[in-house]
VOGU-3710 file (C-alpha; in Angstrom, 3 decimals, decimal comma):
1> xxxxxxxxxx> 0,000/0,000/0,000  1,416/3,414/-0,906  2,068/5,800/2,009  0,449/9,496/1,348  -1,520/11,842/3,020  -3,483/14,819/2,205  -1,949/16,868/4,901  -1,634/21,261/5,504  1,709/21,918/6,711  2,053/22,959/10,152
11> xxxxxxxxxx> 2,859/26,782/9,046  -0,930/26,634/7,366  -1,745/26,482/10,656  -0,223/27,668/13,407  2,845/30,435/13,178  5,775/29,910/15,558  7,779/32,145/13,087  10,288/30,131/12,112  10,508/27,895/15,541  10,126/24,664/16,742
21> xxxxxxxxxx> 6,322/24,748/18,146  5,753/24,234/21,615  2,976/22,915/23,550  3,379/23,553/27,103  0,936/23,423/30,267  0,311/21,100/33,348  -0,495/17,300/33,401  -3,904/17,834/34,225  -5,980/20,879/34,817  -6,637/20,781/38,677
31> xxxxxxxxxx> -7,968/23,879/40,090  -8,970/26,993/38,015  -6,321/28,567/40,153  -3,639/26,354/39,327  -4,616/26,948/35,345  -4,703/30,083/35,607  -1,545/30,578/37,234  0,747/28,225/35,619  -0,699/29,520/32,526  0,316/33,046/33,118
41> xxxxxxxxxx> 4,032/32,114/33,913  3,900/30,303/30,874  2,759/33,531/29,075  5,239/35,897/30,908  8,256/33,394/30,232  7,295/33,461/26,325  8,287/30,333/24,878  5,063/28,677/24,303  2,901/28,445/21,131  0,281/26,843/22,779
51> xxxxxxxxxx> -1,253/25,895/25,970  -1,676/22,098/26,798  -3,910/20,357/30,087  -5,536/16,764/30,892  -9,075/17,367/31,255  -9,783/13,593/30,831  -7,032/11,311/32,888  -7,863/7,859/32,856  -5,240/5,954/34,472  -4,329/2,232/34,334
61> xxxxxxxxxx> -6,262/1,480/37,528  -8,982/3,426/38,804  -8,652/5,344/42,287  -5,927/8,134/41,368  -6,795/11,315/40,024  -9,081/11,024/36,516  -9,062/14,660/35,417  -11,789/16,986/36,476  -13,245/16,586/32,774  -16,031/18,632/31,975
71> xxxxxxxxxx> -15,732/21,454/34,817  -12,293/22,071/34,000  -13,095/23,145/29,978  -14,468/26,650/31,333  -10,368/27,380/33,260  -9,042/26,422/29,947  -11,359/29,208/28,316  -9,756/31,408/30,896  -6,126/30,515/30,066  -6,668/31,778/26,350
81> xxxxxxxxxx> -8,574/34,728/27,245  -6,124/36,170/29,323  -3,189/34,724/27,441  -4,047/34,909/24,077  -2,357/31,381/23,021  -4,493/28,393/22,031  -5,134/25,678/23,967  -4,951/21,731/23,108  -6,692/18,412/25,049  -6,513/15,083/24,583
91> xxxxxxxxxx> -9,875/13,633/23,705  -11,108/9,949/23,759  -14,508/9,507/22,458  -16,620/11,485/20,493  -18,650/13,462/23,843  -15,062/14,558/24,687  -15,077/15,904/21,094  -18,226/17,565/21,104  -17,467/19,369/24,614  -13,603/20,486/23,309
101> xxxxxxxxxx> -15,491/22,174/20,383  -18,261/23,597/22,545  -15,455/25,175/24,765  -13,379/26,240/21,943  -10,316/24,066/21,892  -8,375/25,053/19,662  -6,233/21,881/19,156  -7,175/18,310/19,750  -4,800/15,045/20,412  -5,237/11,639/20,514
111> xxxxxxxxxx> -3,549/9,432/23,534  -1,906/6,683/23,484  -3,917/4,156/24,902  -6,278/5,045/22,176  -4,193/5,484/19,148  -3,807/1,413/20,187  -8,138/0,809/19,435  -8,831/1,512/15,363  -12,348/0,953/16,751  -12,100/4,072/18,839
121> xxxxxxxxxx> -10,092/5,741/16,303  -12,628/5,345/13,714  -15,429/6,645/16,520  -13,227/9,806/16,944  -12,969/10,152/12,842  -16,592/10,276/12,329  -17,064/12,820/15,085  -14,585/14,888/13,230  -15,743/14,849/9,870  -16,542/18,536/8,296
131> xxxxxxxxxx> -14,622/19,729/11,508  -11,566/22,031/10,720  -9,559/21,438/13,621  -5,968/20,193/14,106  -5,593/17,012/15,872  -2,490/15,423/16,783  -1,977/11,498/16,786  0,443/10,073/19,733  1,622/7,014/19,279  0,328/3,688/20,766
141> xxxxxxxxxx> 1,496/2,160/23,424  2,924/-1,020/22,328  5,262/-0,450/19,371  3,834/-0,856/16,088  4,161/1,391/13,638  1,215/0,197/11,539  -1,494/0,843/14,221  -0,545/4,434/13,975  0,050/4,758/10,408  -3,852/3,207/10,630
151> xxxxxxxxxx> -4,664/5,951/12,943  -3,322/8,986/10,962  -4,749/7,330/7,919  -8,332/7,132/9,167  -8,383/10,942/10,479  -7,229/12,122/7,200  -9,375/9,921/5,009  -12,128/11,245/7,912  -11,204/14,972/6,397  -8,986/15,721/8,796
161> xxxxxxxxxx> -6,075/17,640/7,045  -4,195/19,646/9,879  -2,786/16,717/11,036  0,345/15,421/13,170  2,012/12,661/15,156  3,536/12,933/18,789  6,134/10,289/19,707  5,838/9,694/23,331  8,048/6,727/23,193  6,381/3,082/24,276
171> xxxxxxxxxx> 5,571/0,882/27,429  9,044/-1,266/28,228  8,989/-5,145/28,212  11,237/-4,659/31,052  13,183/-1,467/33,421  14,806/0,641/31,313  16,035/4,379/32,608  13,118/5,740/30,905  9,139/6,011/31,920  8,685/4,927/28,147
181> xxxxxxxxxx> 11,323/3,737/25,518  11,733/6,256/22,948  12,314/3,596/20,098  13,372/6,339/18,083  14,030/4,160/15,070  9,840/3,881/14,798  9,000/7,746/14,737  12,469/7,948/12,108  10,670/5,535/9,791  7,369/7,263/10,461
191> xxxxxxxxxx> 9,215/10,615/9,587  10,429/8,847/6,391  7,133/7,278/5,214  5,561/11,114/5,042  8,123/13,388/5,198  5,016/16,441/5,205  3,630/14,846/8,652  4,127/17,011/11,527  6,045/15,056/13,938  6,299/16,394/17,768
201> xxxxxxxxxx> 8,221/15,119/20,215  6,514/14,012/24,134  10,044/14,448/26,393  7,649/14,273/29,382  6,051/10,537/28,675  9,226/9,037/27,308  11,568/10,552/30,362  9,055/10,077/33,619  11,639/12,047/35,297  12,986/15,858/35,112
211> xxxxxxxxxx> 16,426/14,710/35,245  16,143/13,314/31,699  13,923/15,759/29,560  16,543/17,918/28,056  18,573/14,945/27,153  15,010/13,305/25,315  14,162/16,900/24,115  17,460/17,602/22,398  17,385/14,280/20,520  14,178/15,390/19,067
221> xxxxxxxxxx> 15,345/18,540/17,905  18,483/16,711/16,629  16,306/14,594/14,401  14,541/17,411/13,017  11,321/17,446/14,811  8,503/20,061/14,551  8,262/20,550/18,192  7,732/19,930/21,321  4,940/19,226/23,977  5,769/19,173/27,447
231> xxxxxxxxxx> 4,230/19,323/30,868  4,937/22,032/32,773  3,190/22,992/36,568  3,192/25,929/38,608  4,565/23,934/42,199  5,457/20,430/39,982  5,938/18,236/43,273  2,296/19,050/44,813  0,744/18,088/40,807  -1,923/15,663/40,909
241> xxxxxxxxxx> -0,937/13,518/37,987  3,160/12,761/37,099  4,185/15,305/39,412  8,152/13,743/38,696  7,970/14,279/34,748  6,671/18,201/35,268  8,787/21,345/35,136  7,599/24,818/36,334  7,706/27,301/33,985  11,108/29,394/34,641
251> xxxxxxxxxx> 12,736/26,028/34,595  11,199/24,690/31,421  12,221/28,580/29,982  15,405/27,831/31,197  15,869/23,835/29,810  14,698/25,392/25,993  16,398/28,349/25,831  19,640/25,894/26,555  18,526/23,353/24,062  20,157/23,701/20,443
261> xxxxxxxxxx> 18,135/23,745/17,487  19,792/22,130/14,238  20,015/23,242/10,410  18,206/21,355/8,604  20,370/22,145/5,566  24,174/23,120/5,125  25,841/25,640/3,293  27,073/24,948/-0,318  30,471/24,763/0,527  30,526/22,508/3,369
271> xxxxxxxxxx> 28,685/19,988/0,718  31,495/18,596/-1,204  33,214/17,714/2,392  29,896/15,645/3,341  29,899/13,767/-0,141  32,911/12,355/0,539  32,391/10,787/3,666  28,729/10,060/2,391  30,542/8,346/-0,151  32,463/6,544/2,425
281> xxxxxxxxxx> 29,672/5,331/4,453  28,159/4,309/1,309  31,257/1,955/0,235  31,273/0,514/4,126  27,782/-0,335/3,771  27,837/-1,727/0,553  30,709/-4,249/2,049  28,695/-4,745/5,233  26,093/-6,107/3,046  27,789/-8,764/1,303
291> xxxxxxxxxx> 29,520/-9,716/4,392  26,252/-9,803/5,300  25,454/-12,232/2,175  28,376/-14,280/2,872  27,596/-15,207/6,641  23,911/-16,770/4,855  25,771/-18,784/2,553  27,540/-20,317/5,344  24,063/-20,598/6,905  22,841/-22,536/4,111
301> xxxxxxxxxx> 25,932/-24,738/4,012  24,885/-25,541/8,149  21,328/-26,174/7,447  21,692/-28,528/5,433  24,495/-30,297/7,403  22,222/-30,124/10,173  19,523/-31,475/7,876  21,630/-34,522/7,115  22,352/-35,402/10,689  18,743/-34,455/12,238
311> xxxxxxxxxx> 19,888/-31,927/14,277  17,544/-28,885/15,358  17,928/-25,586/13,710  17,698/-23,261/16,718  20,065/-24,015/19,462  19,760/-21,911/22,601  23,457/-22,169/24,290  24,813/-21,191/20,371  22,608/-18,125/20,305  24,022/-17,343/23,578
321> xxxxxxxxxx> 27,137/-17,563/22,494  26,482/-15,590/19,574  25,203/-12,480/21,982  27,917/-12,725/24,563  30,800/-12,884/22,291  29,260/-10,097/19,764  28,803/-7,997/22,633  32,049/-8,325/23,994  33,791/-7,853/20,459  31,225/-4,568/20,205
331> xxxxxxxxxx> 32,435/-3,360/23,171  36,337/-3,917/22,569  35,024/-1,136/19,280  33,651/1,076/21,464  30,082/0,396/19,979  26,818/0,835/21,933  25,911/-2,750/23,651  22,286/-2,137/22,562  23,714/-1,535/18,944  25,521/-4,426/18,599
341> xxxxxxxxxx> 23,054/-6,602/20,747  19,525/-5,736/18,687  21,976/-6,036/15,009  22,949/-9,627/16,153  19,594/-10,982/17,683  18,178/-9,712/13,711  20,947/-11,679/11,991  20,621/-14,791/14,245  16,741/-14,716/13,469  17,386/-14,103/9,500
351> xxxxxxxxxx> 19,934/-17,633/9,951  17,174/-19,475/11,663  14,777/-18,771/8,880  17,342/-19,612/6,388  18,153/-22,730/7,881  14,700/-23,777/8,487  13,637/-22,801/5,146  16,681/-24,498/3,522  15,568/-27,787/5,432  12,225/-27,954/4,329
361> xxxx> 12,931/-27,217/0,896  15,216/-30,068/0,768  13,290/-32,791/2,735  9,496/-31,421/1,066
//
């Protein structure tokens, strides 16, 4: 299936003259006076495009705090009146839809624990049909890059055609230093599929933890993002909701005005330099490859010894082997252990399906 969509770019729609947008506000909208307030430092400190709070929280077991949902809308109006920025919710089922509009929203996004449902995708879609409003798609939870290409695909083909992605990283098989794994190889291949799709970056849901959003928030803007959206509180360690993974305003000020924003082009005369080591890592990878090529011909030559003297294909102590010593050799060349450990777990799945389809082929 060919990968398009009849999107406005983001300057059709919003004007952050020239800069990365950002979306800024608390977790969740808790008090009118807490709105208000963290709102207005937001204002004063200037960096925001646009004004962000949970109205609906639904958490992954009940009894914390759920969002004040309806009565909070009305604080929001607030905010933008006496700020003048727009202001953006997440929204979960149609009625959520219907009361953003009626409380003039001005942007909409889509969570992550929805993004995962096409059923409740397709509910939101049809609730936004003949709507012009801008709606932003976060990734699912689990990892899979099709569920939101199907969610992106359903608003548009809905209408929807101010569109965008957030990549708030995904839920971790296992502890990892982050609330939620960036992956950032899935939003990079998202980014590559439709290069016109707005992509923003979530440092608050991938870090969990202040200590690591400028780290997570500069690797966006390293790879070229469109913005960012992060949480932001007025006293962060009395908030309600993911009081750990908020900044108050001056700080957040402080954390963007620090972060460095990349070219996304280079001069003419710095081009010639780059071709030639383009042209390097071109030849490298070209000899990777049939390295690459040459290691499966050796596979095929062990399936089929292991074909002639019964022996299973996968062997756990050799794969073992095969990750140990690989990471050990990886890490005598200075290269990342996750690098060299996800590149080796690939190839030693590509030789099991070789073998196994080498075996059957032979004995069918």
């Amino acid at each position: 299936m060919n990968a398009s969509l009849d999107i406005l770019p983001l300057s059709s729609w919003i004007n952050t003259e020239g800069k990365p947008l950002v979306i800024a506000g608390p977790c969740s909208a808790e008090t009118e006076e807490q709105m208000l307030e963290t709102a207005s430092q937001i204002k004063k400190e200037g960096f925001a495009h646009v004004l962000r709070a949970g109205i609906w929280k639904p958490r992954t077991r009940p009894g914390s705090f759920e969002g004040m949902g309806e009565a909070a809308l009305p604080w929001l109006q607030a905010a933008k009146k006496e700020t003048g920025l727009p202001v953006a919710i997440e929204v979960a089922n149609p009625q959520h839809i219907e009361l953003a509009l009626k409380y003039g929203v001005d942007i909409l996004w889509v969570g992550a624990r929805t993004t995962v449902n096409p059923f409740n995708v397709q509910e939101l879609a049809e609730a936004l049909r003949g709507v012009d409003v801008p709606v932003l798609v976060k990734n699912p939870v689990n990892p899979d890059l099709q569920l939101w290409i199907g969610a992106l695909e359903r608003l548009n083909q809905a209408g929807v055609k101010k569109l965008g992605a957030i990549h708030r990283g995904f839920s971790n098989a296992q502890e990892t230093k982050y609330r939620n794994s960036p992956m950032w190889n899935i939003a990079i291949e998202l980014k590559t599929l439709f290069p016109e799709l707005p992509v923003i970056g979530d440092p608050s849901h991938m870090a969990g933890k202040r200590s690591l959003l400028f780290e997570i928030a500069q690797r966006a803007l390293d790879l070229n993002y469109d913005g960012l959206i992060i949480e932001s509180h007025r006293d962060p360690d009395k908030a309600w909701s993911d009081a750990s993974q908020q900044l108050t305003p001056s700080a957040l000020a402080e954390m963007l005005h620090d972060l460095h924003v990349r070219k996304e082009s280079y001069p003419t005369d710095y081009q010639s330099q780059l071709e030639v080591v383009r042209g390097k890592i071109d030849n490298l990878d070209r000899e990777l490859l049939e390295n690459l090529a040459n290691r499966m011909s050796l596979v095929e030559k062990l399936a089929e010894y292991k074909r002639d003297n019964n022996v299973a294909a996968y062997q756990v102590d050799r794969f073992r082997e095969v990750l140990d010593t690989r990471g050990a050799w990886g890490k005598s060349l200075n290269l990342y252990p996750n690098l060299v450990d996800e590149l080796f777990k690939l190839v030693h799945m590509e030789s099991i399906r070789k073998q196994t389809e080498v075996m059957n082929q032979i004995n069918a």
